[in-house]
C-alpha positions in Angstrom: 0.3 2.3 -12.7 1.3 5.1 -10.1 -2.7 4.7 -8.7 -1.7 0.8 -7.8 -1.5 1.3 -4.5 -4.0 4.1 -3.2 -4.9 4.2 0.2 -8.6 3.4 1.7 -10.7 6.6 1.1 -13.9 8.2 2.5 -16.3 8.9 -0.4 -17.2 12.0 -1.2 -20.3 12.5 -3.7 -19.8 15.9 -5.1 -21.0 17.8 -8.0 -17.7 17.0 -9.7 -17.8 13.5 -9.0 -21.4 12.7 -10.5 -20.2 15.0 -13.7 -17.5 12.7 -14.0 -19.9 9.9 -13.9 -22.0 11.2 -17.0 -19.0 11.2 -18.5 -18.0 7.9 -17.8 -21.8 7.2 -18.8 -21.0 8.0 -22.8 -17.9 5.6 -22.8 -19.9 2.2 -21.9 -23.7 3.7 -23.1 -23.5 1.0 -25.8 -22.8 -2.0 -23.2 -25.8 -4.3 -23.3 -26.2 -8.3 -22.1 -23.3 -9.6 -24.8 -20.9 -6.4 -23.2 -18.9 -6.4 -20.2 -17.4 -2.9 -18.3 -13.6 -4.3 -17.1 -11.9 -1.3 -14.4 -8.5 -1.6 -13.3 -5.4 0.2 -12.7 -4.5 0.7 -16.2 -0.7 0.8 -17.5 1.2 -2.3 -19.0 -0.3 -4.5 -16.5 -4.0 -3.7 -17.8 -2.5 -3.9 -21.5 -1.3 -7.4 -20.9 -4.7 -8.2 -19.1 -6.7 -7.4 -22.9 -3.7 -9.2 -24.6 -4.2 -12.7 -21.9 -7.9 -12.4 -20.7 -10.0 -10.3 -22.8 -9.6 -11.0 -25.9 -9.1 -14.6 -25.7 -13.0 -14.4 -23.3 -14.4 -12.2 -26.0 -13.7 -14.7 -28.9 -14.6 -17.8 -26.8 -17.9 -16.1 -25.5 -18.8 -13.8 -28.2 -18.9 -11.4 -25.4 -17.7 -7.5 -25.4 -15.1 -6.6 -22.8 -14.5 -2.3 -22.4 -11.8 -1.9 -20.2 -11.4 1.4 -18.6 -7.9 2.4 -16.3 -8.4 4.9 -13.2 -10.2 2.5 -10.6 -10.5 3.6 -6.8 -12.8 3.0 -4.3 -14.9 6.5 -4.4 -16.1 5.8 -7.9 -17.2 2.3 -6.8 -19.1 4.0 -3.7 -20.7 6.6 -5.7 -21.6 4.6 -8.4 -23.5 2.4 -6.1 -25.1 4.9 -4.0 -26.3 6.4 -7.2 -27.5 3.3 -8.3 -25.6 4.2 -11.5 -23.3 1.3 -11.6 -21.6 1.4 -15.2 -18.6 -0.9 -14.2 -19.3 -5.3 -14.1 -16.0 -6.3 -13.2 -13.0 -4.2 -10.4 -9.8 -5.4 -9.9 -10.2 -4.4 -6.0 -7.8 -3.7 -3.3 -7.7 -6.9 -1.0 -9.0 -4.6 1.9 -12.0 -3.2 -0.2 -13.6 -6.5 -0.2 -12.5 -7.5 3.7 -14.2 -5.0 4.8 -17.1 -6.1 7.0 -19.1 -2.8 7.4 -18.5 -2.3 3.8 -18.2 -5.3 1.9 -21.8 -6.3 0.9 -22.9 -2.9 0.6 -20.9 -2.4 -2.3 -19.9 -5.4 -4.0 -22.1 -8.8 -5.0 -21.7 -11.8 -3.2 -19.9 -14.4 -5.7 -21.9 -17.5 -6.7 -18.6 -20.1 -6.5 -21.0 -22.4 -8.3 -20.4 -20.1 -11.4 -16.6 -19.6 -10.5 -13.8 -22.2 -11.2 -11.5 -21.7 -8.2 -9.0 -24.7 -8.7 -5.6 -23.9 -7.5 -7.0 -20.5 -5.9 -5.7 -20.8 -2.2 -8.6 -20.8 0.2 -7.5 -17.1 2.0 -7.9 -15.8 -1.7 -11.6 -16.6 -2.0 -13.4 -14.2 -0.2 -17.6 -13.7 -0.2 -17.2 -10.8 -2.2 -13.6 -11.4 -4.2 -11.3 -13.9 -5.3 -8.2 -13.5 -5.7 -6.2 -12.5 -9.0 -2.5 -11.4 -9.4 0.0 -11.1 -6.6 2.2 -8.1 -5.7 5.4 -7.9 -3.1 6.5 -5.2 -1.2 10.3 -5.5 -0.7 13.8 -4.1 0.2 15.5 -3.0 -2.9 19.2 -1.3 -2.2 21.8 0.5 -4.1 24.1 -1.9 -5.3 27.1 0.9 -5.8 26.3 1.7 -1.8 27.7 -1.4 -1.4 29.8 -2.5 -4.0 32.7 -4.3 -2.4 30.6 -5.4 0.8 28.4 -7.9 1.6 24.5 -6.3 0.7 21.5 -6.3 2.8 20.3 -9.5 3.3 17.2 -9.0 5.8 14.9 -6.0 6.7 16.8 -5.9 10.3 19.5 -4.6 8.1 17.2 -1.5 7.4 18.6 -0.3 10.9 21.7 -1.3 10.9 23.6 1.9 10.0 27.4 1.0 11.0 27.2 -1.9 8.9 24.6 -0.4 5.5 25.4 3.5 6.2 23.3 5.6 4.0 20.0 7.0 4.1 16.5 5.0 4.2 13.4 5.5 2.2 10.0 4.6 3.5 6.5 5.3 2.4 4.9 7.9 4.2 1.8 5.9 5.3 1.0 3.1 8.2 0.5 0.2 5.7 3.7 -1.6 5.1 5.7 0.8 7.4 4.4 -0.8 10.1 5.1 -4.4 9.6 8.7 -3.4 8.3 9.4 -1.7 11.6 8.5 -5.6 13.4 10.0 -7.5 11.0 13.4 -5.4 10.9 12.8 -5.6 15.3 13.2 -9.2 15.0 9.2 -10.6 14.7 8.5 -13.4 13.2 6.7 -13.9 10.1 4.1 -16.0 12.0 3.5 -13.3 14.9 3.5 -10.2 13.1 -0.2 -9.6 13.0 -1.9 -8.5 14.7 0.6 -5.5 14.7 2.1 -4.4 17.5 1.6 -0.8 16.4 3.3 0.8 19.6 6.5 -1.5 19.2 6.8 -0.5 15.8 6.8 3.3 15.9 9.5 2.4 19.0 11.8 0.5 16.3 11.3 3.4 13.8 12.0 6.2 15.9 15.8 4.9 16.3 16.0 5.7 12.9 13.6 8.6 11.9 15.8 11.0 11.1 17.4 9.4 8.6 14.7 8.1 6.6 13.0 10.1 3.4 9.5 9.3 3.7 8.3 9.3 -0.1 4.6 9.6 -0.8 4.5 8.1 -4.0 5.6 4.8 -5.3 7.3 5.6 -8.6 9.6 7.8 -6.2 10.9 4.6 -4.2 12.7 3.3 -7.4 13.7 7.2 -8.9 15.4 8.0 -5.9 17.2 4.4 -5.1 18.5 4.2 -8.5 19.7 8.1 -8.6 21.7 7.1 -5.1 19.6 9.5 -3.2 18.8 6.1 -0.9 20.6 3.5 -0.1 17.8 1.5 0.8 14.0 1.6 0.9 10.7 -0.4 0.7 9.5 -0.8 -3.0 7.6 -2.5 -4.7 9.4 -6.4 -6.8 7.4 -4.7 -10.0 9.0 -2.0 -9.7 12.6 -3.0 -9.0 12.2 -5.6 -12.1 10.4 -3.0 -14.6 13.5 -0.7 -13.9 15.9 -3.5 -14.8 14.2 -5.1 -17.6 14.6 -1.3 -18.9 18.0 -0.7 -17.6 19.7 -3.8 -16.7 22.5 -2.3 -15.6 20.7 0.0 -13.3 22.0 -0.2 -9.8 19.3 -1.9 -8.2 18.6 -5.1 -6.2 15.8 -6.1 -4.2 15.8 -8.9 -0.9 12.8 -11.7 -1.4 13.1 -12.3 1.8 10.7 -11.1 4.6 8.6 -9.1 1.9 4.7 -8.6 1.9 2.9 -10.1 -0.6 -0.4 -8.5 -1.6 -3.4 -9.2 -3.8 -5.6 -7.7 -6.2 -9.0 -9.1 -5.9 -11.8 -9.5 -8.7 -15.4 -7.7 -8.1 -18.6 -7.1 -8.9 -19.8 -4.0 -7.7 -23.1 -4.1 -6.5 -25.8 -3.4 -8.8 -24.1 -4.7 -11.8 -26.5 -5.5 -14.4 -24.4 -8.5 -16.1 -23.6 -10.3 -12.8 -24.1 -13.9 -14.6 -21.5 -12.5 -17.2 -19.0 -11.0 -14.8 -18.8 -14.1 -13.4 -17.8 -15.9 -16.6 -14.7 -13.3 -16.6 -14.0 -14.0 -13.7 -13.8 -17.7 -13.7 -11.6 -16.6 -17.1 -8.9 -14.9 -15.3 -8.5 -17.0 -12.9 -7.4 -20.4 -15.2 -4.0 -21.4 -14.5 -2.6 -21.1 -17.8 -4.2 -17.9 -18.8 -2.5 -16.5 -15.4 1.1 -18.6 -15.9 1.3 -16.7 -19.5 0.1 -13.4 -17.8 2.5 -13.6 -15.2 5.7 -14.7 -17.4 4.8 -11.3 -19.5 4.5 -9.4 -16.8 6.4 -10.2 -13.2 3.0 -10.1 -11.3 2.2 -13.3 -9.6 -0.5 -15.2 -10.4 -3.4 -16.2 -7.6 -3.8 -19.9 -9.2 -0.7 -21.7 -7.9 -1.0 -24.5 -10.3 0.2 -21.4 -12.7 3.8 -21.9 -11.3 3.8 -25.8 -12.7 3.9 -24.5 -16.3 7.2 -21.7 -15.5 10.1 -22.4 -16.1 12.2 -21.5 -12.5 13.8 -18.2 -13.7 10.1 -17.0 -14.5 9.0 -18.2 -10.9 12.0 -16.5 -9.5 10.6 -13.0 -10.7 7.0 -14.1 -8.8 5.6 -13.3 -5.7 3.3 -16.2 -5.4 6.5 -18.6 -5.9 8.1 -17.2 -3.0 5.0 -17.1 -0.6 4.7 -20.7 -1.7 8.9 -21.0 -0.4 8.0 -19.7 3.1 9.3 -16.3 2.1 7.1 -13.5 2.3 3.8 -12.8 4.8 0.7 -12.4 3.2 -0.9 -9.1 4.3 -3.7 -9.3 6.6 -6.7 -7.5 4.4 -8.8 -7.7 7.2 -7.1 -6.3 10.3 -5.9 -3.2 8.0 -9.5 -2.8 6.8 -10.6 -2.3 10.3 -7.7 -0.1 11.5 -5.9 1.9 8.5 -8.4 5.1 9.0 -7.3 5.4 12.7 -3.7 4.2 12.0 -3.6 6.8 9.9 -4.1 10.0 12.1 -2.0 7.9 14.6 0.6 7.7 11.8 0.4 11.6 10.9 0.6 12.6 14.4 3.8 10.8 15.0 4.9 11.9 12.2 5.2 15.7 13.7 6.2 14.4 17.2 
């Protein structure tokens, strides 16, 4: 699952790229009308998606479902620029399919005639996605950092280092940085976007020096639970896959003030089975199949009638349950799809200041 959370990338159609794509050809050369090509992130979560979705749609439709791991955005371009398109159904990045110089060019507009969106919010129905599981970005702390004292309660605690000494992590990268340097600065939920970018690298720099700046997410939780951090941004997967492991780990995590971010369902453009991609789609998104989903696996289902069917310490884990409380911000898709490529040199160049 370590791919989860790539970053927006330029495609680049290479020799080595197409060559994978031949590849990739042999796996789904015997997908026909009654077969659908599923791409995702791969890892437990994808496992549970055969166990939940899949196999359930196959026997109801008498239609094949090949799911392959190892999605990202380049694939998608090339494949469609090649006019090659092997895959029917992505679980996209929110900003892949808010993009507006990008969107239609590379994935199908959805027929919502064809789609059974009750209990999808409206923000999570998009021209060219819907929305499917829910992810948070939080503040997880050392709990033996602390043990005696009161814990961090908010991200203004992040800078706070009389009160929570220790050092910081951070990802190395614009998204989610930036909105945790206004939330811990005192902005509201409600104001933070668009981001005040300049007032953010201003709350940071108090603190620079004594933050690790990781650059991949498996390292957030590795180096919290080792002590190396006292606190840092992770991921509420993360945090709860560590403790459902090791429930003694010395780990906790703050719900409040988080990011919650969603995976979106796509059909990349060209897809021969578009009628049938469809009918997975409208699949995944029942509120049952997504409340059993979600109590196997801590991601947050898309369809808030899902949370009716959980009992409350399975919503507790959620991070659609605590959007719903007023808790966390939903990330803006569509003001980072029109600024991470420029936030990002801005981002590496104060990073060397």
């Amino acid at each position: 699952m370590n791919k989860r959370f790539g970053v927006w990338t330029k495609s680049l159609l290479s020799g080595v790229l197409v060559a994978a794509f031949c590849a990739a050809a042999g796996v789904v050369a015997s997908a026909d009308e009654n077969t659908l090509v599923f791409a995702g992130w791969g890892g437990d979560w994808q496992k549970a998606e055969r166990t939940y979705f899949f196999d359930s749609f196959e026997k109801e439709t008498g239609i094949r479902v090949i799911d392959l791991p190892d999605l990202n955005l380049s694939k998608i371009k090339a494949m469609v620029e090649t006019n090659n398109v092997e895959w029917d159904v992505v679980q996209a990045l929110g900003m892949w399919v808010s993009n507006k110089d990008h969107a239609d060019e590379l994935f199908e507009r959805l027929d919502y005639g064809m789609i059974n969106t009750d209990g999808i919010p409206e923000a999570l129905r998009a021209p060219n996605g819907v929305g499917v599981a829910t992810f948070a970005m939080v503040l997880a702390y050392n709990t033996n950092a602390f043990a005696g004292k009161d814990p961090p309660a908010k991200w203004q605690d992040m800078w706070d280092m009389e009160k929570f000494p220790g050092k910081r992590g951070m990802i190395n990268q614009p998204r989610y940085a930036l909105e945790a340097g206004l939330i811990g600065g005192g902005v509201t939920k409600d104001q933070l976007y668009p981001l005040d970018v300049d007032k953010s690298l201003a709350h940071w720099k108090q603190i620079k020096d004594k933050v690790l700046w990781w650059d991949q997410w498996p390292q957030s939780i590795t180096l919290l639970a080792s002590g190396e951090l006292a606190m840092t941004l992770s991921s509420q997967g993360r945090v709860l896959s560590l403790l459902q492991k090791e429930p003694n780990a010395p780990v906790a995590m703050v719900w409040n003030d988080g990011i919650m971010t969603t995976d979106f369902l796509a059909i990349p453009k060209g897809s021969k089975r578009k009628e049938n991609a469809q009918k997975l789609i409208s699949w995944m998104l029942d509120a049952k199949r997504q409340a059993d989903y979600a109590k196997a696996t801590g991601v947050g289902p898309s369809n808030i009638k899902a949370l009716d069917s959980l009992s409350d310490d399975v919503k507790e884990t959620l991070p659609s349950y605590h959007y719903q409380k007023g808790e966390l911000v939903a990330f803006d898709n569509v003001w980072w799809a029109a600024n991470l490529k420029n936030l990002t040199d801005r981002w590496n160049q104060w990073k060397l200041q």
